[in-house]
N, C-alpha and C positions, 0 to 999 in steps of 0.2 A: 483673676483670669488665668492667671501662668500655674495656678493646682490643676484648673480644668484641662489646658492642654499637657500637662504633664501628665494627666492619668487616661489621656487618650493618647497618647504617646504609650505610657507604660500597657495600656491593652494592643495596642500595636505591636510592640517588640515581642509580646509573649505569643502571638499568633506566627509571628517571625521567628521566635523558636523553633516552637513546635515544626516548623518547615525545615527549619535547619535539620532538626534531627530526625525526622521522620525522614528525608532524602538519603541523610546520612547512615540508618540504618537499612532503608531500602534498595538501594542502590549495589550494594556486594553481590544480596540474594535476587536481583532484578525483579524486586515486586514479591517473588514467591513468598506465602508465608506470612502475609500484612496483617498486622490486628485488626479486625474489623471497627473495633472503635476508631481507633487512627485510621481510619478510611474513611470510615462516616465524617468526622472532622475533616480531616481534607477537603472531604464532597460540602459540606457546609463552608468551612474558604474558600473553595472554588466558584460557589454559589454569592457570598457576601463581593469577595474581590473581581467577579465578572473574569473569571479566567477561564481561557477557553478549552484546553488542554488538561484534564485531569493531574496529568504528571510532567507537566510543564516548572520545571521549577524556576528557571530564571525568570517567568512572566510573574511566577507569586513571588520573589526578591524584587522584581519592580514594581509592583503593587503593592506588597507590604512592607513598608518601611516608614519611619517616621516623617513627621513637617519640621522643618526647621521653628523653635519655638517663637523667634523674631519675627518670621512669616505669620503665623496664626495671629501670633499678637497686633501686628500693627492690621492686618484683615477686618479682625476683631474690632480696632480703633475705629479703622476706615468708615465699615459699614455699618456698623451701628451707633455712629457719633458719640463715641464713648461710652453705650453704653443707654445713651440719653435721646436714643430715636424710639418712634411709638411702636416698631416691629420688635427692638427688643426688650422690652416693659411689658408689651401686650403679649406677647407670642414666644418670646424668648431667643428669638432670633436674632445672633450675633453678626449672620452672614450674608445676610438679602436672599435665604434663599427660597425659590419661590413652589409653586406647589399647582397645577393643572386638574388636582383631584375634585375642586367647585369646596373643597377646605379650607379653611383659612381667613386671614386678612385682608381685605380688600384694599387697594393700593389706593390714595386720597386722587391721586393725577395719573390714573390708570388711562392711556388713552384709548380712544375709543376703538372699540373691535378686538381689544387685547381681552383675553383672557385666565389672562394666569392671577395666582392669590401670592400672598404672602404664607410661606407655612407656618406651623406653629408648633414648637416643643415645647413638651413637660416639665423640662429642665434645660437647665444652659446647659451643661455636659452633654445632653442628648445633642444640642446644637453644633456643642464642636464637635463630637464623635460624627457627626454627617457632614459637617465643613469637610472633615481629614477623610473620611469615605469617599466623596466628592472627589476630591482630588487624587486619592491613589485611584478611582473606577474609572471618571469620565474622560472619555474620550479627548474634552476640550482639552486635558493637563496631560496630555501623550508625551508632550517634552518636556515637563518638567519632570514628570517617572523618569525620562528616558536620560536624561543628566544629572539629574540622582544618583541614578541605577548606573551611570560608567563613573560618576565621579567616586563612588565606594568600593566601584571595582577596581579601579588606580589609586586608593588608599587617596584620595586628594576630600576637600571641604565642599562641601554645600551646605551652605548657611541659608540666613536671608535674602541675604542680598541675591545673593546665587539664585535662589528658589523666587524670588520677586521678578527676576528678568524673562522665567516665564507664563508670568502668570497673563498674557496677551489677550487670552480668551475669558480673563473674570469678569469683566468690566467693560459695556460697549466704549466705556472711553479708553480700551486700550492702551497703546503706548501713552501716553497721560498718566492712566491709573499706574502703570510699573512707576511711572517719576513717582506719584504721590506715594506709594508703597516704599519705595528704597527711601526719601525725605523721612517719612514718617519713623521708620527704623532708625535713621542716624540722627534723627532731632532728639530720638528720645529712648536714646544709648540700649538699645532691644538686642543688638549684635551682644552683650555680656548675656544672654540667653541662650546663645546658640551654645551648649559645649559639646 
């Protein structure tokens, strides 16, 4: 599991780059002068990370950024009971996460009138790569971008633990789910992942 989100991490950062330096050489000549490829890509992260702002760059440093690896992993544990629940055997899905397109997995204790599925990936990678999507686009995780995004700008840590206190919106068990998430992390030493 910690290859998987290590190389959705490492697709992360490079998209992080390219932001870095695309600003950095845009910025002197204000825009004038853009490669057209380097635009097209921009318009395509803008479009993946739901930014609103074309040349908005601190909104694409809050949205692209990595997960703390302790986070994804104990996520990982939580929702898919290691691994050993029938969404992620059937479907590949490590994160519960669910799918409205009438696709998917049908939930066994779906209550009545609900209509959402289970969705289903090709691969476990494809699943974290839309876990970590998830979380830097939706709306629900506005704060945990948003204490990321100042705790890197004061050079301070967001780990796990950090990244668990707000995950409020994953889980209708809410504050619950953050207890279960931060236990799960320190029962089973996931903070030596965060570096």
């Amino acid at each position: 599991m910690k290859s998987l989100v290590d190389k959705g991490n490492d697709d992360i950062r490079k998209d992080r780059e390219f932001i870095r330096d695309f600003f950095a050489k845009a910025m002197p000549d204000a825009f004038r002068g853009l490669n057209y490829k380097n635009v097209g890509y921009l318009i395509s992260l803008r479009n993946k990370y739901g930014v609103e702002n074309l040349f908005d760059r601190d909104e694409y440093y809050k949205r692209i950024d990595v997960i703390p690896t302790s986070l994804a992993l104990a996520q990982a544990a939580l929702e898919s009971g290691w691994g050993k629940s029938r969404f992620a055997r059937e479907a590949n899905n490590l994160f519960g996460h669910w799918t409205y397109s009438g696709v998917g997995l049908m939930p066994q204790n779906r209550a009545i009138g609900k209509t959402h599925m289970i969705r289903i990936f090709g691969t476990l990678q494809k699943s974290v790569n839309s876990y970590m999507l998830n979380l830097n686009t939706n709306e629900a995780y506005s704060l945990f971008r948003e204490k990321r995004y100042k705790a890197r700008e004061s050079d301070k840590k967001f780990g796990g633990m950090e990244a668990a206190s707000t995950m409020i919106n994953y889980s209708e068990r809410k504050e619950e789910y953050i207890k279960m998430l931060k236990e799960m992390i320190i029962q089973n030493n996931l903070l030596l992942y965060d570096t």
